[in-house]
C-alpha positions as CSV (number, residue, x, y, z in Angstrom):
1,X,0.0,0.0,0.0
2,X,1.0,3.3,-1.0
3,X,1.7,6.2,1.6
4,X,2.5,9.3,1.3
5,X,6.0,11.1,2.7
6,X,4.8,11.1,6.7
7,X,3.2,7.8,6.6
8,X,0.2,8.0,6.2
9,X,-2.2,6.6,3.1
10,X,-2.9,8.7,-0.1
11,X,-5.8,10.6,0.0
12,X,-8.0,9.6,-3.3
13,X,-8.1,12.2,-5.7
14,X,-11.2,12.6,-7.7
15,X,-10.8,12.5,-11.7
16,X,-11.0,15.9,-13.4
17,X,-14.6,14.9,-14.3
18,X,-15.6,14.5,-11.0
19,X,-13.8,17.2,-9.6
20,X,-16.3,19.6,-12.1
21,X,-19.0,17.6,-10.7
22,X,-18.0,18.5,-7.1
23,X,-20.5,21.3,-5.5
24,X,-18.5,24.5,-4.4
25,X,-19.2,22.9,-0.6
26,X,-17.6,20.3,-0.7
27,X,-14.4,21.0,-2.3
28,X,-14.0,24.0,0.2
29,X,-14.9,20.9,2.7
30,X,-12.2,19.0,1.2
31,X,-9.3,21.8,0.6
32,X,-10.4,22.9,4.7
33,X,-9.6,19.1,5.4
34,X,-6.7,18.3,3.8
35,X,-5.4,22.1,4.4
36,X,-5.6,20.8,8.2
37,X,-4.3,17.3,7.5
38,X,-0.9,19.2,6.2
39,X,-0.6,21.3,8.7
40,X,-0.9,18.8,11.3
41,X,1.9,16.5,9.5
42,X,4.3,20.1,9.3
43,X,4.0,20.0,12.9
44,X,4.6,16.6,13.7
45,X,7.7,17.0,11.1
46,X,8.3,20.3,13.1
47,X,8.6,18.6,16.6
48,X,10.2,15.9,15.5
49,X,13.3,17.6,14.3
50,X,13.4,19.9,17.6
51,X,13.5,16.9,19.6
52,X,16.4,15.2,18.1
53,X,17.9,18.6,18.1
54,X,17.4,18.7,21.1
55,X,18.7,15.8,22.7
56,X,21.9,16.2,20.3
57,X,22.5,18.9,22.0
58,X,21.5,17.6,25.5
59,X,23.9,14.8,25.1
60,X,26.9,16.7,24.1
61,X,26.5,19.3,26.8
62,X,26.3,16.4,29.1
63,X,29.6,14.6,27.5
64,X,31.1,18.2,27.6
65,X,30.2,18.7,31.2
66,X,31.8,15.1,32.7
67,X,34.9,14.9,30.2
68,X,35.5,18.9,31.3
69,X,35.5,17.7,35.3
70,X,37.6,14.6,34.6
71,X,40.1,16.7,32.6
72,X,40.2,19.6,35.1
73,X,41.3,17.0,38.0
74,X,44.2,15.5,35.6
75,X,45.2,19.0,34.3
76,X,45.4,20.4,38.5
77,X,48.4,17.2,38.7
78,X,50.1,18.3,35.6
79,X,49.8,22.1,36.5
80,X,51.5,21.2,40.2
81,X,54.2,18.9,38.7
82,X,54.6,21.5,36.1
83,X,55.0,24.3,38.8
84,X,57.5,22.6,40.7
85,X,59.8,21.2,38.1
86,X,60.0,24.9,36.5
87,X,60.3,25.8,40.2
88,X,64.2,24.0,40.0
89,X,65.3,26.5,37.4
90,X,63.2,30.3,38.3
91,X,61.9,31.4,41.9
92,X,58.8,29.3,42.6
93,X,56.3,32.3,41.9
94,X,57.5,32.9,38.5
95,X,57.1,29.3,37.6
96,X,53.1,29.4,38.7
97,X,53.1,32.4,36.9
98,X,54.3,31.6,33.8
99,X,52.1,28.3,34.0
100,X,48.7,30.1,35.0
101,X,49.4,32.4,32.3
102,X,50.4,29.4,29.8
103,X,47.1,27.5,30.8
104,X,44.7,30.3,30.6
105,X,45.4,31.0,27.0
106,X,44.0,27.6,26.4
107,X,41.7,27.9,28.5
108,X,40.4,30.9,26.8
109,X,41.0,28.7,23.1
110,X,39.2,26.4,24.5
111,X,36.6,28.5,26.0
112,X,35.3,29.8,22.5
113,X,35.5,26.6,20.6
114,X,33.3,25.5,22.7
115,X,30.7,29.0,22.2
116,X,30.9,28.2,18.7
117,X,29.6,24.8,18.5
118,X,27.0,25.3,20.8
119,X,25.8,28.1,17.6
120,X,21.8,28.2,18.0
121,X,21.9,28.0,14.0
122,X,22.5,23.9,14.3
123,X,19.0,24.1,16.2
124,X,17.2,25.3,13.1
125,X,14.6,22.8,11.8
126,X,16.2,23.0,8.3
127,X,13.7,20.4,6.6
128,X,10.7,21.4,7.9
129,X,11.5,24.8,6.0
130,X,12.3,23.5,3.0
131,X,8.8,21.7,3.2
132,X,6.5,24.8,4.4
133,X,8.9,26.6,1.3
134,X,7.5,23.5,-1.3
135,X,3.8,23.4,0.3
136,X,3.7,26.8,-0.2
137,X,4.6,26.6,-3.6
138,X,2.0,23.7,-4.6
139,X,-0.7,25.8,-2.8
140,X,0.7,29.1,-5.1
141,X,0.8,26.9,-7.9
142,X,4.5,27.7,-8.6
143,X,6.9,25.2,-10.0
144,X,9.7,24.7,-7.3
């Protein structure tokens, strides 16, 4: 059987002789109905792509979160064991400083990597626009 892209079965479509045949009632009856049917479907399509958005982007925040904390505890070793083997060859505060200073620039690289994947433009429900864009056209009678 036949269905059409969201699933569900082909609506029959009248032959062009019945379709003149057809009071003015009922095909505004059956444009209101399947008007409603498609806009029902875009917004299934609609939430359905926010969701998985969604928990993309829930699971990576998470996964960013953890592997951050697990980092941080190995990086506080290597920044004391860093500190006091530079500490053999300058005064021990110039060896913190010139490892604090050393980690915050990649801190700070890392920092805005992290901004920019987080972009809200990988949230946009990108097919459910190009289908409103072709609906729109089939309803204006243009040619996509």
């Amino acid at each position: 059987m036949a269905t059409t892209p969201y699933g569900s079965p082909p609506t029959a479509s009248p032959a062009n002789g019945d379709r003149e045949s057809q009071s003015a009632l009922g095909l505004l009856r059956r444009l209101t109905d399947e008007l409603s049917t498609l806009l029902r479907q875009e917004l299934a399509l609609a939430t359905a792509e926010i969701s998985r958005s969604m928990r993309v982007m829930l699971a990576g925040t998470a996964s960013l979160a953890v592997g951050g904390a697990v980092l941080f505890t190995g990086i506080l070793a290597m920044l004391a064991a860093a500190v006091l083997g530079l500490a053999t060859v300058l005064q021990p505060w110039l060896a913190a400083l010139v490892i604090g200073v050393a980690v915050a620039i990649i801190g700070i690289i890392l920092v805005s990597v992290g901004i920019r994947s987080l972009d809200p433009s990988t949230l946009k429900p990108s097919r459910t626009a190009e289908s409103l864009r072709r609906d729109k056209d089939v309803i204006t009678r243009r040619q996509p």
